[in-house]
C-alpha positions in Angstrom: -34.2 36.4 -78.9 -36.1 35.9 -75.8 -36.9 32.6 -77.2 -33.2 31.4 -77.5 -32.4 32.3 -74.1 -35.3 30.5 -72.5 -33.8 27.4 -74.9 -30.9 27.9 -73.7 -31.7 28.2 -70.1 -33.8 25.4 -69.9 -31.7 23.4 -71.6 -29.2 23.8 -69.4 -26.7 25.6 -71.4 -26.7 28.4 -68.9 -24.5 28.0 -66.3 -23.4 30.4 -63.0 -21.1 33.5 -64.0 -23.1 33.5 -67.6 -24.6 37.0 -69.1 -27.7 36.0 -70.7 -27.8 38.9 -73.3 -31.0 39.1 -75.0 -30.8 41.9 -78.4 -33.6 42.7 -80.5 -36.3 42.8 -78.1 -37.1 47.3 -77.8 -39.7 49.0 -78.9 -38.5 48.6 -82.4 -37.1 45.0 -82.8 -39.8 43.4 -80.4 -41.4 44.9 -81.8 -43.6 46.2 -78.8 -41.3 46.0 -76.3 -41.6 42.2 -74.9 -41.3 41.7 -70.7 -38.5 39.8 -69.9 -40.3 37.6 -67.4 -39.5 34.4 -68.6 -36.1 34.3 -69.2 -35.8 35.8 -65.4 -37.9 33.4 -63.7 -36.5 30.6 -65.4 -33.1 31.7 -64.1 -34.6 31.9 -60.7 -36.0 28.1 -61.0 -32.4 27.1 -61.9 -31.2 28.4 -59.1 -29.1 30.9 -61.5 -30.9 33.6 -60.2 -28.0 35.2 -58.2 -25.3 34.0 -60.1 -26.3 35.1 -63.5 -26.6 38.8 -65.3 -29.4 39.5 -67.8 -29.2 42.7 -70.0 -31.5 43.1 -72.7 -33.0 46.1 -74.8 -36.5 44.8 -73.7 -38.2 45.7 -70.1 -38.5 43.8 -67.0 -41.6 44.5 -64.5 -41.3 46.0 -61.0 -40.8 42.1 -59.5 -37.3 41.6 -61.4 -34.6 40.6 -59.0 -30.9 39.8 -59.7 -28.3 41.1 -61.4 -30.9 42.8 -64.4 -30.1 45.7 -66.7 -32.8 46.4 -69.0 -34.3 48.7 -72.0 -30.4 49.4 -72.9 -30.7 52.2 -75.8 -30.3 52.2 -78.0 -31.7 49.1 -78.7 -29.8 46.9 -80.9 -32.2 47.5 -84.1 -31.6 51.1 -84.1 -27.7 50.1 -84.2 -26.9 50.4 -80.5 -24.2 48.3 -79.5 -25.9 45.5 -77.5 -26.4 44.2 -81.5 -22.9 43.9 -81.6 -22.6 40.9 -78.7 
């Protein structure tokens, strides 16, 4: 969950050359779609910002910057394969 990334990010468990993979966060398993702000600007405040990937089935805003592939369909609670990292 977006929640468990931002844990993890924080908490310094995310280190350069990580995928952050965020599942269950789409239209369906948000539900609602959730903005994937904080997990990004976390990563940018850790100085991760270049050196990390985040891919999610949630959405990022126009100001997302980085290595950032998002709404990946289909999302992992309609079965898509991001469930399956």
């Amino acid at each position: 969950s977006q929640d468990d990334a931002v844990e993890g990010i924080l908490g310094d468990q995310v280190v350069a050359g990580d995928v952050v993979v965020i599942r269950y966060e789409g239209p369906k398993g948000g539900p609602g779609m959730q903005e994937m702000l904080y997990p990004t600007s976390y990563l940018k405040s850790k100085g991760l910002g270049k050196t990390c990937a985040l891919f999610t089935d949630g959405r990022f805003s126009g100001g997302s910057s980085g290595l950032v592939i998002g709404h990946a369909s289909p999302e992992a609670a309609e079965g898509g394969t991001i469930g399956l990292v």
